[in-house]
C-alpha positions in Angstrom: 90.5 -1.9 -34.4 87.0 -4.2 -34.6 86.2 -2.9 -31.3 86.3 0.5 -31.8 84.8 -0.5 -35.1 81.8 -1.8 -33.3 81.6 1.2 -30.6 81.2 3.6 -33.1 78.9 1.4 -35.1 76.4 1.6 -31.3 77.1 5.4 -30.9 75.6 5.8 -34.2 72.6 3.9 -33.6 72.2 5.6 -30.3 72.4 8.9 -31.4 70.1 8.5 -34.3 67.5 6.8 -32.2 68.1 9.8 -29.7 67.6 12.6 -32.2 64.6 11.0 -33.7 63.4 10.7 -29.7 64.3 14.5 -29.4 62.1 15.3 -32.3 59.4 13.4 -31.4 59.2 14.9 -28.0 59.5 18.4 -29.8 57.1 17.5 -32.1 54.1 15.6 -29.3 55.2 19.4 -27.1 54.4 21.2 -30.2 50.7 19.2 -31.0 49.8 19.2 -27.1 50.2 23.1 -26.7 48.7 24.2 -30.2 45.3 21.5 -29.8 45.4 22.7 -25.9 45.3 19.2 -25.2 45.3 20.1 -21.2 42.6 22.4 -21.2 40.0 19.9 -22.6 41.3 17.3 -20.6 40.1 19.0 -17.4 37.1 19.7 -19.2 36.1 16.1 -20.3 37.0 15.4 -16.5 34.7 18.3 -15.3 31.9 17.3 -17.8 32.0 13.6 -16.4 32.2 14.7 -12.9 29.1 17.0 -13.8 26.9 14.6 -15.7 27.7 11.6 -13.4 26.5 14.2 -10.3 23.5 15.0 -11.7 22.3 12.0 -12.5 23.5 11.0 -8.8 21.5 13.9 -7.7 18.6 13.1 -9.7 18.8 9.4 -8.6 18.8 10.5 -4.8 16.3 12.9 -5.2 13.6 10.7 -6.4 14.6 7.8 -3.9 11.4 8.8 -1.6 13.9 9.8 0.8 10.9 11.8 2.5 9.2 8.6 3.2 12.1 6.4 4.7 11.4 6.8 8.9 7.7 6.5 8.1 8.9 2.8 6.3 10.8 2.2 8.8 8.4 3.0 11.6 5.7 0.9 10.2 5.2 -2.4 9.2 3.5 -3.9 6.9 0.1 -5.3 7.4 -2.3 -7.3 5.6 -6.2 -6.6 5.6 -9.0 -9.1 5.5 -12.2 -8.8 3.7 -13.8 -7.1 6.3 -10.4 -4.4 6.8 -9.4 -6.2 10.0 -5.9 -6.8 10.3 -5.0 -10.3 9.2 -1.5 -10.4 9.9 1.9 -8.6 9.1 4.9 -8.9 6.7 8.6 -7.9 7.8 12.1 -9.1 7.0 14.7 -6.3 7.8 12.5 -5.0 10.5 12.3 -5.0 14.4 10.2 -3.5 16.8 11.1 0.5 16.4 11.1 2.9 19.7 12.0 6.4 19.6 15.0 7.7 20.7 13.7 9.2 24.0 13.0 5.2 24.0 17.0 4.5 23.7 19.1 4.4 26.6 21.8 6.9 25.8 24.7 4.8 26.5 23.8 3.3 23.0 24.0 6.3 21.6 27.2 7.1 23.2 28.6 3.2 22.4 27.8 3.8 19.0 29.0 7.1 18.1 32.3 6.3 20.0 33.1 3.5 17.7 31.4 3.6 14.3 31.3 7.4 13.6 33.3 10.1 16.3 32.5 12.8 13.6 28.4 11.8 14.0 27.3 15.5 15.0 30.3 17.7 12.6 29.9 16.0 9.6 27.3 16.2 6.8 26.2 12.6 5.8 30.0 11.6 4.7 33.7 11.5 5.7 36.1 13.2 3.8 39.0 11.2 5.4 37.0 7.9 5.1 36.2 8.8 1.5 40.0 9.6 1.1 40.6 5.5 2.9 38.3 4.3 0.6 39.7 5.7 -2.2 43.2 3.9 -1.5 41.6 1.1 -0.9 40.0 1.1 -4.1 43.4 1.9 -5.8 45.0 -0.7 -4.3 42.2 -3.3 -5.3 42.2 -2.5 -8.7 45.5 -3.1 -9.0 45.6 -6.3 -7.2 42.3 -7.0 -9.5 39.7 -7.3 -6.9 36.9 -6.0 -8.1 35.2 -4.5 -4.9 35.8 -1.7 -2.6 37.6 -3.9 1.3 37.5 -1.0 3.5 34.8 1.4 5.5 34.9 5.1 5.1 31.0 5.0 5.5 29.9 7.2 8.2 26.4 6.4 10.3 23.9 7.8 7.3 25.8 6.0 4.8 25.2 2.8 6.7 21.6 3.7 7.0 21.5 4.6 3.7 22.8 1.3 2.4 20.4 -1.1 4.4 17.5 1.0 3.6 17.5 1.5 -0.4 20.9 -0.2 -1.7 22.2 -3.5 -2.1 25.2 -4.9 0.2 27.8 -5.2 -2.7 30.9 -3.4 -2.3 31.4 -1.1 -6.2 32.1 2.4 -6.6 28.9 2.7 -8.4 27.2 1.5 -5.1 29.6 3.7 -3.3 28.8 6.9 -4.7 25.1 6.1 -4.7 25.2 6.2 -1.4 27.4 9.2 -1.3 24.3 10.9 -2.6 21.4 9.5 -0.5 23.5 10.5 2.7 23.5 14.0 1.9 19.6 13.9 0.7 19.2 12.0 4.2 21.1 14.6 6.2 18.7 17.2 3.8 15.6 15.9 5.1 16.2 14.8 8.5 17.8 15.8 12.0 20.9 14.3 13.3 18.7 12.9 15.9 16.0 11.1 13.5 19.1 9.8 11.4 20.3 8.0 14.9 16.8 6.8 15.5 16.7 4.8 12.3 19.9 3.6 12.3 19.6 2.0 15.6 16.1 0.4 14.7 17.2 -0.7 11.6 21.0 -2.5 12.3 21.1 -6.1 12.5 22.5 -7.9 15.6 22.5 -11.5 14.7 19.9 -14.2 15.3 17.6 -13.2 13.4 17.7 -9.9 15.3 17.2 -5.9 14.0 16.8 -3.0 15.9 18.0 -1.9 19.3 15.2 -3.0 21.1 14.8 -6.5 20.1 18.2 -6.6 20.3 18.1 -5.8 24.1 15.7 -7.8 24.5 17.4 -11.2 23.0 21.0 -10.4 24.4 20.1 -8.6 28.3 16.4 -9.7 28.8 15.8 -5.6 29.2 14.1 -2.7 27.4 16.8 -0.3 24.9 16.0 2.5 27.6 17.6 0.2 30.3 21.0 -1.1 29.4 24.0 -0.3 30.9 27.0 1.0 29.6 29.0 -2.1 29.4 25.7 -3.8 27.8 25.5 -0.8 25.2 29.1 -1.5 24.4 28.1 -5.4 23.4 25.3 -4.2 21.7 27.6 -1.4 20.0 30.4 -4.1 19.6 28.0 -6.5 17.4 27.7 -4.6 14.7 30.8 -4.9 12.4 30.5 -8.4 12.9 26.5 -9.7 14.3 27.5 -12.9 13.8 31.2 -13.3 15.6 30.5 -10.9 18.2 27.2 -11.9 19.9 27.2 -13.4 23.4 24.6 -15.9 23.0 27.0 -17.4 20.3 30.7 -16.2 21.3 30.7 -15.3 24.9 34.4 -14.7 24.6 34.7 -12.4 21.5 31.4 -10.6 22.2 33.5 -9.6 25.9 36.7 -8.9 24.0 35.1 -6.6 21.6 33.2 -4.9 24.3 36.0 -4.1 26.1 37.3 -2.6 23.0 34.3 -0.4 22.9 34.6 0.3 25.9 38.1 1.9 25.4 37.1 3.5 22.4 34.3 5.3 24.9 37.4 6.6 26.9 39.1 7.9 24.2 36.3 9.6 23.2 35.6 11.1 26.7 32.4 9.6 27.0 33.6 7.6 30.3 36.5 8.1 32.9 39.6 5.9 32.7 38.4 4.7 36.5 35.1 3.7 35.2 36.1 1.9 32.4 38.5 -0.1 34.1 35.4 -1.2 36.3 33.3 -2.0 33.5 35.7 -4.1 31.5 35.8 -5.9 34.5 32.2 -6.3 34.6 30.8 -10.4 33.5 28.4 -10.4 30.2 25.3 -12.1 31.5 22.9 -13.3 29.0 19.2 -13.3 29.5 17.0 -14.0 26.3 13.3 -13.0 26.3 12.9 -12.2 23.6 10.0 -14.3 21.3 9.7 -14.6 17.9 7.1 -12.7 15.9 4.7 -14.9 14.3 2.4 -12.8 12.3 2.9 -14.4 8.9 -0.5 -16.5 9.5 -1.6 -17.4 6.6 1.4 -18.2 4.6 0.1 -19.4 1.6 -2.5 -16.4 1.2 0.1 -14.3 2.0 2.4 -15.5 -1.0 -0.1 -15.1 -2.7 -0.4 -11.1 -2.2 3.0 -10.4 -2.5 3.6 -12.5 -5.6 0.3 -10.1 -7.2 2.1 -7.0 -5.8 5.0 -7.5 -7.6 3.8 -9.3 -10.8 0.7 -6.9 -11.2 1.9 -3.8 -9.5 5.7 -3.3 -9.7 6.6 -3.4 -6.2 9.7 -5.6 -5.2 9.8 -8.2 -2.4 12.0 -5.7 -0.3 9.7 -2.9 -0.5 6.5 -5.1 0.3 8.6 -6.4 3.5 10.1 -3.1 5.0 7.9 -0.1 3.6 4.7 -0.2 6.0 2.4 -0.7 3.5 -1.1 -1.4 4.1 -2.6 -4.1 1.2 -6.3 -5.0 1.4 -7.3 -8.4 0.4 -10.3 -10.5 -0.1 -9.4 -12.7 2.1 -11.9 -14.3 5.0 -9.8 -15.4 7.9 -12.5 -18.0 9.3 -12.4 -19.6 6.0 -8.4 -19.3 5.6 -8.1 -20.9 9.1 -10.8 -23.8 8.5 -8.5 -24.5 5.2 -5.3 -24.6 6.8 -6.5 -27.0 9.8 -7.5 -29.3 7.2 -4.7 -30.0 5.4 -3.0 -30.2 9.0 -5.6 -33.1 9.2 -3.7 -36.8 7.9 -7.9 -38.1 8.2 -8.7 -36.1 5.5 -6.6 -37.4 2.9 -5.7 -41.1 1.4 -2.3 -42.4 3.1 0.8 -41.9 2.4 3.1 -43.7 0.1 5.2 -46.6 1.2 8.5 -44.4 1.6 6.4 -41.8 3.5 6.3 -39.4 0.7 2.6 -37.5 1.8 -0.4 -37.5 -0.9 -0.3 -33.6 -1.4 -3.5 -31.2 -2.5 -4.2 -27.7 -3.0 -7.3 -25.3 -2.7 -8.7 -21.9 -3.5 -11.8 -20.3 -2.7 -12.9 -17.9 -4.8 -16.3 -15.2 -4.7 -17.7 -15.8 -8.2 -19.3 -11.7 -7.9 -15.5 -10.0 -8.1 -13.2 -12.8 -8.5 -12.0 -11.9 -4.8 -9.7 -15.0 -3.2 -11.4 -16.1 -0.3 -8.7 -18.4 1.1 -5.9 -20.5 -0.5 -3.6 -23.3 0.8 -0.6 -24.9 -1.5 0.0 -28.0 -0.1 0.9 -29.9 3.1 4.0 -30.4 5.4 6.3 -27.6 5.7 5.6 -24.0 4.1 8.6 -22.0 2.7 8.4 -18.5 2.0 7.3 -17.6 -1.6 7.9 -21.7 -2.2 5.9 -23.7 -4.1 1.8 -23.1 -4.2 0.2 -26.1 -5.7 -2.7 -24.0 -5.9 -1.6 -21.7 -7.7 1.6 -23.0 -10.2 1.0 -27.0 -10.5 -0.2 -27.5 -14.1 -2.4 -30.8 -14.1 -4.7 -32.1 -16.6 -8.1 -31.6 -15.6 -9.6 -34.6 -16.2 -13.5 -34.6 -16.5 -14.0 -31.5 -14.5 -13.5 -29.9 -18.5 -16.2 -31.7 -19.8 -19.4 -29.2 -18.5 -16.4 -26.7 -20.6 -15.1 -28.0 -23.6 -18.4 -30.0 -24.2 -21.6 -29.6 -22.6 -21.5 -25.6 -22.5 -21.3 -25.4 -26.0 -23.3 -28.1 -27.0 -26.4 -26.2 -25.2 -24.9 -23.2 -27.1 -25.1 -25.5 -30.6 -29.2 -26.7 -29.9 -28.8 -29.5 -27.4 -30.5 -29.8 -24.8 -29.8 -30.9 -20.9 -32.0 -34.1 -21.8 -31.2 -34.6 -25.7 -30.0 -38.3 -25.8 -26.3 -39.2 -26.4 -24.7 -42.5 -27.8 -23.1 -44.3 -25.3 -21.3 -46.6 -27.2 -17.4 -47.7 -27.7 -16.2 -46.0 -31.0 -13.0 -45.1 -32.4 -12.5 -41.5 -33.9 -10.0 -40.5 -36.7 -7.2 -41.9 -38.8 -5.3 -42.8 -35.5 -8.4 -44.3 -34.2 -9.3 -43.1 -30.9 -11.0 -44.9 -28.9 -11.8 -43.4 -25.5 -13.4 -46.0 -22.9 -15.8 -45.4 -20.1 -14.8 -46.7 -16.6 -15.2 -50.5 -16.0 -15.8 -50.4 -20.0 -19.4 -50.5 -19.2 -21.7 -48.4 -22.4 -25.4 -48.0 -22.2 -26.1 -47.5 -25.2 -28.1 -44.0 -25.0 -27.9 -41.8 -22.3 -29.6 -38.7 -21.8 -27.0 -35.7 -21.0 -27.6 -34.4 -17.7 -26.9 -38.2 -16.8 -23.9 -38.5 -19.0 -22.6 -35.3 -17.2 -23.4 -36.7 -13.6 -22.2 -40.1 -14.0 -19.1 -38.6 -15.8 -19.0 -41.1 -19.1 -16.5 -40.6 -21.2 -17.9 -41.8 -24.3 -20.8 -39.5 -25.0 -18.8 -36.6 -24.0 -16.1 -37.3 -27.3 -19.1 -38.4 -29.5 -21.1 -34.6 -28.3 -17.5 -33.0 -29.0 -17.1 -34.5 -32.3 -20.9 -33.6 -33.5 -20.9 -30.0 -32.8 -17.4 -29.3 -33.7 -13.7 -29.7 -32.0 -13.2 -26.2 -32.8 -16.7 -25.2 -31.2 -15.1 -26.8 -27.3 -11.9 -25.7 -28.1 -12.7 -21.8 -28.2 -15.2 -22.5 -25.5 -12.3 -23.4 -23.4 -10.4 -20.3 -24.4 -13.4 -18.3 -23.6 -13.1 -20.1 -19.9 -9.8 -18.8 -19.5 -7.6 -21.8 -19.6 -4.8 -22.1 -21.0 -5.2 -24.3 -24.3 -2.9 -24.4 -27.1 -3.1 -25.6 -31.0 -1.8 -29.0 -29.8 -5.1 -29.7 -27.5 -7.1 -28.6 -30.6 -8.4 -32.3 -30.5 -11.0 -34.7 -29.4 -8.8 -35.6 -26.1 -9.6 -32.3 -24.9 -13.1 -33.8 -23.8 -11.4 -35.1 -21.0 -9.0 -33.2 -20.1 -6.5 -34.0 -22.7 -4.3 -31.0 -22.3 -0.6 -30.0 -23.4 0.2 -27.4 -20.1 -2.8 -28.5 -17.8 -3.9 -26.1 -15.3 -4.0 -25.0 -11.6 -6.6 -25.0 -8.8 -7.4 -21.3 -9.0 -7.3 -21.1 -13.3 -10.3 -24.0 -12.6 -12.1 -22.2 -10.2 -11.9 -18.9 -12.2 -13.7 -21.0 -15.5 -16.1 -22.3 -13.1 -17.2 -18.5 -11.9 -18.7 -18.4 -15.1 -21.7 -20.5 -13.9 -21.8 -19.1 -10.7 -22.1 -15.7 -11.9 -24.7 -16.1 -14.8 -22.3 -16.8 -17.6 -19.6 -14.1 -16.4 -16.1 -15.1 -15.7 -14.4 -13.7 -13.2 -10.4 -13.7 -12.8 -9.4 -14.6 -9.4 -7.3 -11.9 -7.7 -6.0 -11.4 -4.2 -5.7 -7.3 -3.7 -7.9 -4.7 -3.7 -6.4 -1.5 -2.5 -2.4 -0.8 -0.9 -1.6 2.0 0.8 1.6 3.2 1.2 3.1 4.3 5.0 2.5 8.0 4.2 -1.2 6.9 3.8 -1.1 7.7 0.1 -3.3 5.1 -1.8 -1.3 3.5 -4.6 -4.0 0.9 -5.7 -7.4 1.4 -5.3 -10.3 -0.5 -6.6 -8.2 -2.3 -9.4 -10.4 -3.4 -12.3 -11.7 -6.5 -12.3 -11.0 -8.4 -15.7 -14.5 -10.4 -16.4 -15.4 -12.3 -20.0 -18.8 -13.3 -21.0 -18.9 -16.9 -21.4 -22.3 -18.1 -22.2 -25.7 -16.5 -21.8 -27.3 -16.4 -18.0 -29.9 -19.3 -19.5 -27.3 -21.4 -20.5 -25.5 -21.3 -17.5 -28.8 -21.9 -15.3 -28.7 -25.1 -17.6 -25.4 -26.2 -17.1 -26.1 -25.6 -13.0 -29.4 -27.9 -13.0 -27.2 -30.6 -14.8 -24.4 -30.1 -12.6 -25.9 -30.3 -9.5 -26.7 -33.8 -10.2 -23.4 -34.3 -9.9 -23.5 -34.0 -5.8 -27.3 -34.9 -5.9 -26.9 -38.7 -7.5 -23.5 -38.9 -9.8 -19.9 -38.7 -9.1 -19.5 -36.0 -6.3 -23.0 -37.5 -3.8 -20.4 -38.5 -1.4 -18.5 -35.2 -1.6 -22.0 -33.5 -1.1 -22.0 -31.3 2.2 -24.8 -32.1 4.3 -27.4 -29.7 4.1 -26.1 -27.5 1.7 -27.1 -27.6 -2.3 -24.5 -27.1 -4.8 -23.1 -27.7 -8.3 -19.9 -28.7 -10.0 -17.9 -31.6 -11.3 -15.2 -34.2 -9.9 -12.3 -35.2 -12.3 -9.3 -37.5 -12.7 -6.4 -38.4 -14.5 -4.8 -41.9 -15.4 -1.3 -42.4 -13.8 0.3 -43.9 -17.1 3.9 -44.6 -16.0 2.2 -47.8 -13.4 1.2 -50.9 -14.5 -2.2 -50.6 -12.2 -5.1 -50.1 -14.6 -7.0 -48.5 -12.0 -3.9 -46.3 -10.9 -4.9 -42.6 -10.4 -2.7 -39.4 -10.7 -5.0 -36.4 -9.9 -8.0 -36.2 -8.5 -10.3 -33.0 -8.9 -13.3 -31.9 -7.5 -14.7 -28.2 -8.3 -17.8 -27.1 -6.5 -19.9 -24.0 -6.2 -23.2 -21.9 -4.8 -23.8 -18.4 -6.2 -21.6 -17.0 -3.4 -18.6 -19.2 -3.6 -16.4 -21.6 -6.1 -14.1 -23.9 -4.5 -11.4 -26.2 -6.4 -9.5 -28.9 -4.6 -6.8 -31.0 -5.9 -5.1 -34.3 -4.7 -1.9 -36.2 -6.2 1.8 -36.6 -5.7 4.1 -34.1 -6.7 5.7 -37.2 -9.1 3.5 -39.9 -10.2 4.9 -43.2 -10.8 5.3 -46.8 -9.8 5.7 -46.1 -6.2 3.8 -42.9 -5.8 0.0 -43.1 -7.4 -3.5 -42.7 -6.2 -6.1 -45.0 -6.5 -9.7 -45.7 -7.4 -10.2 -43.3 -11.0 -13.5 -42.7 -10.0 -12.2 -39.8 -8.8 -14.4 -39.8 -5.9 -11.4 -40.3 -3.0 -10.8 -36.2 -2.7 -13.9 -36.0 -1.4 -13.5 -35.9 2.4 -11.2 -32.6 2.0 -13.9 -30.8 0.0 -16.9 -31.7 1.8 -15.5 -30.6 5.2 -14.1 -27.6 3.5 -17.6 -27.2 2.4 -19.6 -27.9 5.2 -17.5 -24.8 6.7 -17.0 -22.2 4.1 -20.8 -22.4 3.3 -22.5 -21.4 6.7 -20.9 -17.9 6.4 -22.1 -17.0 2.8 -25.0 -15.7 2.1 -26.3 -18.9 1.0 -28.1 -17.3 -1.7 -30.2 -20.4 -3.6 -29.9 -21.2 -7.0 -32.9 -20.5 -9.6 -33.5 -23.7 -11.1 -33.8 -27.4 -9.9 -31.7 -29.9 -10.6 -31.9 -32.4 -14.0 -33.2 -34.8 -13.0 -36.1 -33.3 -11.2 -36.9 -31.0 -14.1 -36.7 -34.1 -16.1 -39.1 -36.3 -13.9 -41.5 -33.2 -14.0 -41.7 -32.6 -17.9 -42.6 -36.7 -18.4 -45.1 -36.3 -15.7 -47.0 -32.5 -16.4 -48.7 -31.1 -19.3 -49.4 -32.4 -22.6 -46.8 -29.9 -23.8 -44.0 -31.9 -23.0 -46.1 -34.7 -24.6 -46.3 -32.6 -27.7 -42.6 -32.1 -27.7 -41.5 -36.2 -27.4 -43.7 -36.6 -30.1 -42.3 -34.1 -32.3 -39.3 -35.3 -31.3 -39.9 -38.8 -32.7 -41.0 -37.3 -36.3 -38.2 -34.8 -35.6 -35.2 -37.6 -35.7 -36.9 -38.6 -38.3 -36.7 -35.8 -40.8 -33.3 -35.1 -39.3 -32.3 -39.0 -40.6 -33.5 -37.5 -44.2 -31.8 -34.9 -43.9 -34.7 -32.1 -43.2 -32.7 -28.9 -42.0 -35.4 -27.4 -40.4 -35.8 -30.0 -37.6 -33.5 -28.2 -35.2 -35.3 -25.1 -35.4 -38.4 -26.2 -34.7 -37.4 -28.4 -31.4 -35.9 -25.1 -30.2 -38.9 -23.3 -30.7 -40.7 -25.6 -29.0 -38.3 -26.1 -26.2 -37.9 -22.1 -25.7 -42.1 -22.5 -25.4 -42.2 -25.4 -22.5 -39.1 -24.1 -21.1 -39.6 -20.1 -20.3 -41.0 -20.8 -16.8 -38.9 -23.5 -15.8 -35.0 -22.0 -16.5 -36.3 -18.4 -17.3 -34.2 -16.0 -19.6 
């Protein structure tokens, strides 16, 4: 009785929870067929498939698909100064030959095995796409998130080398979906063949057919065999695994697959490729590397600028058969790089080896043009580090004719005015900065104090016209100061970031060029393969630092510098120029006299040149020595001695300090007139007269109109 009890209790729940199924079903058949719940279905799906196609379209239309075998024809080359060729860029990219070039058995080899359907089909495979589609299926239900399998036909390999990336989504997929049949819009079955043989890789650093051939057989593309055009076919699934210089084995095995896959295809008899399976690989390299990247640090450079300033990628620069014009001047380039190739040149080496390193730019003070550039020493890497470019050192004294001397001429001083020279501590945290050797004079006159590099006049000159005065001249001089350098440090180089070789030789263009800055640059007009100019005369950014008189100043004072101060043994024989030498305190030795940069900046009117010298990590181990920061000088006198014979060698307008010093004591009475006044002029300044200034400028603007000009 319980049993059946309990069996009818079940059938009861059963059937309700079947009626209330049946009514629910009614009740979903009823909602589906009144909203039409089908009908908009397919139209979401069509609106999807519509939008996504369009913008497909859209993408594929304005991929420069027009431009792609004029890319891949060319390479890209890199222009001097003078528009003579200076070397050339490449990365996916071999030497291209035309088809009539290309033996057919290539053809023939390739066809056979990576796309029968080559000649019948319109850029994709509708049985591959259907493969790939499975394969997709499958994947995302295993939870791979990439596509495993091929169903790419030959333009949709092209396609993918030449404008998309190698990873394996349906987005990349149907990308290239769309750039086939743009592809197979634009070009001829045979052109299509043409770049996809020249642009496949083949292992070892290998692309293209005919370097190919030339690295596997020792031949040109129009004379390989057919067993040879079935290894070359054979590599390309796997370059890699199936090379013969690398896997003599595997590369025959595959080949003999080829090979059969040319029977099947009709291409050769059953009797011949039974002969040419049995036919030995025999490897025969000639082919050499192409070594065109000759100036690797300049030519970092200009790519770096053409993708920071101009938008271009790395890829495009590479592959595209651009043309990009340059400033560069190959003598000097050259004379630079043998340099820092010489060990003679520059202090020795550290204990553990570890090499002193250095960087240098060259710059033309007129337009800011980059005449040469090296980075460092040792081993160049591609786009790597540039020490003349990216290392952010403190500048040492080479910011003093900047931060302090500039403006003091701007502020009434003059290149002689008299400076204390004395130890004195600045400021509620008492700073105290010390001259080398701790050795004070007392007074010094300014063009000395700049020549001899002393610290303590410079801070004492800082601190009378005004911290804020050198600290906006800085700014003005392009480098990179912030609130925290807004001190007294700053008159010798006391900076937060520091700065690079080529931000220092842009601030010093300021004197060069009559008190205009000029940024440094590298290009001045690219030009695409079509011949289309893309940049052309780019504008040149230029600030106004100082008046030309003021900079004629601050060049008499500074070419004392080389004449008698810190730079004379860094002066290149025959040559006048101007500039300052700097360095910085290693702190993290216990060697007082322990350096950890070392900075010289030189210039003429045609040229400014900065070189630098340290470790890449100062410390106990790894320092320079000497702070009188006169040890880089070898490296910039030599570099010197051969940048300057092919300027212009236009002179400066104004003698040096010291000369026009010697010949004011020594002249007229005018300058007799003026120490005088001078005398009464301290004086009244002591008591406080505010018109004392004025009237030693007047009379200095007087004595000094024929000597500096205006």
């Amino acid at each position: 009785m319980r049993n059946n009890h309990g069996n009818g209790f079940f059938s009861r729940i059963r059937a309700f929870f079947a009626t209330r199924a049946e009514n629910s079903n009614h009740w979903f058949k009823r909602f589906w067929h009144r909203y039409q719940l089908t009908r908009w279905l397919i139209v979401t799906f069509l609106a999807v498939v519509f939008v996504l196609s369009a913008v497909l379209t859209f993408q594929a239309k304005t991929a420069n698909v027009r431009d792609l075998k004029a890319q891949l024809e060319k390479t890209t080359y890199i222009y001097d100064a003078s528009n003579q060729k200076a070397g050339s860029l490449y990365a996916q990219k071999g030497t291209y030959v035309p088809l009539s070039r290309i033996s057919p058995n290539i053809s023939k080899a390739v066809i056979s095995t990576e796309d029968r359907n080559f000649y019948h089909e319109y850029g994709f495979s509708l049985k591959g796409i259907a493969r790939a589609g499975l394969l997709f299926i499958k994947n995302k239900l295993l939870h791979r998130n990439y596509i495993s399998g091929g169903g790419s036909t030959l333009t949709q390999q092209l396609v993918k080398n030449a404008f998309l990336s190698q990873e394996q989504t349906l987005t990349r997929k149907l990308k290239e979906l769309f750039l086939s049949i743009e592809v197979e819009n634009v070009y001829t079955k045979n052109d299509i063949l043409s770049m996809y043989l020249n642009n496949a890789y083949f292992g070892n650093g290998v692309w293209g057919v005919q370097d190919a051939s030339q690295k596997y057989f020792g031949k040109s593309a129009s004379q390989l065999t057919v067993p040879e055009s079935a290894v070359i076919a054979g590599m390309l699934t796997n370059p890699s695994g199936f090379n013969p210089i690398d896997h003599p084995i595997r590369a025959k095995a595959r080949r003999n697959v080829v090979l059969g896959l040319m029977a099947e295809t009709g291409v050769i008899s059953k009797n011949q490729l039974k002969a040419y399976q049995q036919t030995p690989i025999v490897v025969n390299d000639t082919y050499q590397t192409k070594d065109s990247y000759k100036y690797p640090y300049y030519f970092d450079a200009v790519i770096n600028e053409a993708i920071s300033k101009y938008g271009l990628t790395e890829s495009e620069i590479l592959n595209h058969g651009y043309k990009i014009y340059t400033y560069l001047d190959q003598n000097d380039q050259s004379q630079m790089q043998a340099n820092f190739k010489n060990p003679y040149l520059f202090p020795s080496d550290a204990a553990d080896g570890t090499k002193v390193q250095a960087a240098s730019v060259a710059v033309n003070p007129n337009n800011g043009g980059v005449m040469g550039v090296v980075g460092g020493r040792g081993q160049h890497v591609f786009r790597g580090y540039n020490r003349a470019t990216q290392i952010t050192r403190q500048p040492g004294s080479t910011i003093k004719p900047l931060a302090v001397y500039t403006p003091a001429l701007e502020n009434g001083y003059f290149y002689d005015s008299m400076l204390q020279d004395k130890k004195t501590s600045y400021g509620s945290n008492h700073y105290t900065p010390k001259n080398y050797n701790n050795v004070y004079q007392g007074k010094i006159p300014m063009y000395q104090a700049l020549a001899q590099s002393v610290n303590a006049p410079a801070v004492w000159l800082l601190n009378k016209i005004g911290i804020n005065k050198g600290f906006d001249s800085v700014k003005k001089f392009g480098l990179p100061v912030t609130k925290k350098d807004d001190n007294l440090a700053l008159a010798l180089g006391g900076m937060n970031n520091g700065v690079s070789p080529q931000q220092l030789a842009g601030a010093y263009t300021a004197f060069a060029n009559n008190g205009v800055r000029t940024q440094p640059h590298y290009i001045r007009k690219i030009v695409d393969a079509t011949g289309k100019v893309i940049v052309a005369n780019p504008d040149v950014t230029t600030t106004k630092v100082m008046s030309p008189k003021v900079a004629k100043q601050m060049t008499s004072m500074m070419m004392d510098v080389f004449n008698y101060g810190t730079g004379a043994t860094a002066k290149p024989a025959g040559y006048t120029i101007a500039g300052k030498t700097g360095s910085t305190e290693a702190d993290a030795t216990s060697d007082g006299d322990s350096t950890r940069d070392k900075w010289i900046v030189g210039y003429t009117p045609d040229v400014v040149v900065a070189t630098w010298e340290g470790f890449d990590s100062t410390n106990q181990n790894h320092h320079l020595e000497n702070l009188s920061g006169t040890g880089v000088g070898p490296l910039f006198k030599t570099q010197m001695e051969q940048i300057l014979p092919y300027t212009k060698q236009t002179p400066f307008e104004t003698k040096d300090a010291t000369s026009l010093a010697k010949a004011a004591n020594s002249s007229s009475s005018v300058w007799d007139d003026i120490q005088n006044g001078a005398a009464d002029i301290g004086n009244q300044i002591e008591r406080g007269a505010s018109s004392a200034a004025n009237t030693v400028k007047r009379w200095w603007d007087n004595a000094t109109s024929g000597i500096f000009g205006h």
